[in-house]
C-alpha positions in Angstrom: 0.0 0.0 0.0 1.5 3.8 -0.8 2.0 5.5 2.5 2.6 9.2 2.7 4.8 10.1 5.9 3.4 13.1 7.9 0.3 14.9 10.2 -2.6 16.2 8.6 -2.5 19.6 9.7 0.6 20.4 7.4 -0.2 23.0 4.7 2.2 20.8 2.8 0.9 17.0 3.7 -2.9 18.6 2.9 -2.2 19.3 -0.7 -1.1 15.5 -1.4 -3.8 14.1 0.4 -6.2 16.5 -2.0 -4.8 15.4 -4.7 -5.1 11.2 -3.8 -8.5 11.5 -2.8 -9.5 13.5 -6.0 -7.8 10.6 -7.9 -9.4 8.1 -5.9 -5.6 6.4 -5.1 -5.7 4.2 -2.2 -2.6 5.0 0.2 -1.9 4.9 4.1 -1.0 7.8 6.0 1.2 7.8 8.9 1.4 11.1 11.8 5.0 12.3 11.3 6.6 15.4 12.1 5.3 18.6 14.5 4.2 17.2 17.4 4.1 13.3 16.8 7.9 14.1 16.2 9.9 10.8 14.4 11.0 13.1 11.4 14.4 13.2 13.0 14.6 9.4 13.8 17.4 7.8 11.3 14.9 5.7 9.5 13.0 8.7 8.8 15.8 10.9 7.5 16.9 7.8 5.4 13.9 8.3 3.2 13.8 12.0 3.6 17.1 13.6 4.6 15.2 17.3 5.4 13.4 15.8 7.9 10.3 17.7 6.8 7.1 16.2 5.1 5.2 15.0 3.3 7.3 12.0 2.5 5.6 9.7 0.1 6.5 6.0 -0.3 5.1 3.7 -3.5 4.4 0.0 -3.2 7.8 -0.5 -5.5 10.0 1.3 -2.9 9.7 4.5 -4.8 10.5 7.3 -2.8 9.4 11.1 -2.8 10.3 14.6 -0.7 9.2 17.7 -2.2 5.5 18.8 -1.7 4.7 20.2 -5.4 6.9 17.3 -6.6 4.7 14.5 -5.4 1.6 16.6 -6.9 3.1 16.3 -10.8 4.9 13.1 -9.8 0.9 11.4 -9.0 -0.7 13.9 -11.8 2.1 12.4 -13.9 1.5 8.3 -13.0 -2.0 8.0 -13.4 -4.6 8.1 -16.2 -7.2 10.7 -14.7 -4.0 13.0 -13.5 -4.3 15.1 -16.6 -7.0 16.7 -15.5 -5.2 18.1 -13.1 -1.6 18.6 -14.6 -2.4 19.4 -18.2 -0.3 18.1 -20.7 -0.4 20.5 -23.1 2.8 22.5 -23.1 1.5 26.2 -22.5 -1.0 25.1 -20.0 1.4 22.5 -17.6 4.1 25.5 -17.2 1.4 27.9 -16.5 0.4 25.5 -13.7 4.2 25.2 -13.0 4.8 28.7 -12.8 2.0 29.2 -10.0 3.2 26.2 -7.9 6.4 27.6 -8.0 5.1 31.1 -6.7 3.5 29.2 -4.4 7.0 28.0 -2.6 8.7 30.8 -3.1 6.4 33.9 -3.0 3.5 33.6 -1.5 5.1 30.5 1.5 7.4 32.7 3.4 4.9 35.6 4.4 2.1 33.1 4.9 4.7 31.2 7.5 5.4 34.2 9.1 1.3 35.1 9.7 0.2 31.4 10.5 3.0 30.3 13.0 2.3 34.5 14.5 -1.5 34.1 15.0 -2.0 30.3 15.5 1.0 28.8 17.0 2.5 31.3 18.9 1.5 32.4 22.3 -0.6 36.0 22.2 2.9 37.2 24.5 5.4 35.9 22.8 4.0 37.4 18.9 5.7 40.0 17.0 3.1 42.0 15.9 5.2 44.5 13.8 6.1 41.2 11.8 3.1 40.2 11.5 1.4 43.1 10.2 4.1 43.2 7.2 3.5 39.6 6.2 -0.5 40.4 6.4 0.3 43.7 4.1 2.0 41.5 1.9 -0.2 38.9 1.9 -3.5 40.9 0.9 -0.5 42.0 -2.2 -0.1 38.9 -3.4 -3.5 37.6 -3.0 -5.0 40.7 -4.8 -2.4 39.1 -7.8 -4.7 36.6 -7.5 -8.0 38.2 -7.9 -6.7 39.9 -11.1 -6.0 36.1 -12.4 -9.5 34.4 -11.4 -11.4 37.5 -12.4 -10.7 35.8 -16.1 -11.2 32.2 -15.4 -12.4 30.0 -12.4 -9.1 28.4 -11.5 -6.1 29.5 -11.1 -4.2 27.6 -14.5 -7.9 28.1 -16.2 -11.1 26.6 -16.7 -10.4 23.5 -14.9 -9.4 22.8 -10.9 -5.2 22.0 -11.4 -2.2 21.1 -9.0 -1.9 25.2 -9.1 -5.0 25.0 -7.2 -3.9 22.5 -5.1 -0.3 23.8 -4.1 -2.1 27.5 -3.0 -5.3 26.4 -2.2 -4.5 24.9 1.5 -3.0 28.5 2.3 -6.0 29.8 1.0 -8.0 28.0 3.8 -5.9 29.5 5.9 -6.0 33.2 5.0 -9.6 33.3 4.8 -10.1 32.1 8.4 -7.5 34.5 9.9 -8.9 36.5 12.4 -7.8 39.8 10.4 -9.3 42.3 8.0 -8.5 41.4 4.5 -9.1 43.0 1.5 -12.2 42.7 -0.1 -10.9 40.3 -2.9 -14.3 38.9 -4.8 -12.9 36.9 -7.4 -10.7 35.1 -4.7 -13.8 34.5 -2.5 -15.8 32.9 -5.3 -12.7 30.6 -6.1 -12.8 29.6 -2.1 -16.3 29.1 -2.5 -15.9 26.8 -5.5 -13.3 25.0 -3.5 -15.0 24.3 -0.4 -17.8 22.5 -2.7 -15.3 20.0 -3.5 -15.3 16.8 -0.9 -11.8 16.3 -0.6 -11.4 19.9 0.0 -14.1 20.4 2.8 -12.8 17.1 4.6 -9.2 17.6 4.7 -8.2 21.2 4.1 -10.7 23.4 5.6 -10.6 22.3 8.9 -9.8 24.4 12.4 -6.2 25.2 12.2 -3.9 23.9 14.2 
């Protein structure tokens, strides 16, 4: 049976999970990392020498580290994963380019907001911090907007990895307890998301 490696209240653990139940894949998942610790244990860091997760693990032995690298990887493997990685040159690196803005854009300054708000202790925050990575955020996400005010998804007419990859942040943003910017387009995309089964049931849950 495919097992993926790590807890279910990883932004990064969600998105694979998404993606497996909208293909219908069977797989096992095990608690690693945050507070069920083992991601430093030397079996663990044999699969996956960051120590982080998700780690994914196929019935052959195959093994996988890199959040948005599992998503193409199981987009990739299996026949109904087109739908959701397009194959079509133009369309797959436009999906490509938003996952990677994803990881390198739009991660850090979500970090900084979710770890201030929800897992750090009202006294201990940095509200100064905070308050930049929010300013940026309603930035970014106002990016965004502009792009799903001409299509439904983010890489077009069709739910994609893209979606996937910035979607479980999305969760997130939109149940902040802030004032964000009144971003329709985005709020009609989180609507159409949170209509989607896998989406309801393992992304927009409490945080944690």
């Amino acid at each position: 049976m495919r097992q993926l490696l790590g807890r279910a209240n990883s932004s990064n653990v969600m998105k694979v999970i998404w993606l497996l139940e909208e293909l219908g894949l069977p797989y096992e998942r095990k608690d690693i990392g945050g507070a069920f610790g083992g991601n430093d244990t030397p079996e663990y860091r044999a699969l996956n020498p960051n120590g982080v997760v998700p780690t994914l693990v196929e019935d052959d032995g195959f093994v996988l580290w890199e959040s948005n690298a599992i998503l193409r990887y199981l987009a990739a493997a299996h026949p109904e994963g087109h739908r959701f990685w397009p194959r079509e040159l133009h369309a797959r690196a436009n999906v490509d380019r938003w996952m990677d803005w994803q990881q390198t854009t739009l991660g850090p300054p979500m970090t900084v907001v979710f770890w201030g708000l929800v897992r750090t202790p009202p006294e201990q925050r940095d509200p100064a911090a905070i308050a930049k990575a929010q300013e940026r955020l309603g930035h970014l996400y106002g990016m965004l907007d502009k792009v799903l005010a001409g299509s439904p998804y983010i890489g077009g007419a069709d739910l994609s990895v893209a979606d996937m990859a910035i979607g479980v942040h999305l969760h997130r943003w939109m149940s902040f307890d802030i004032t964000r910017p009144d971003q329709q387009h985005v709020q009609a995309w989180y609507d159409r998301l949170l209509a989607r089964p896998a989406y309801k049931q393992h992304v927009a849950g409490p945080m944690s």
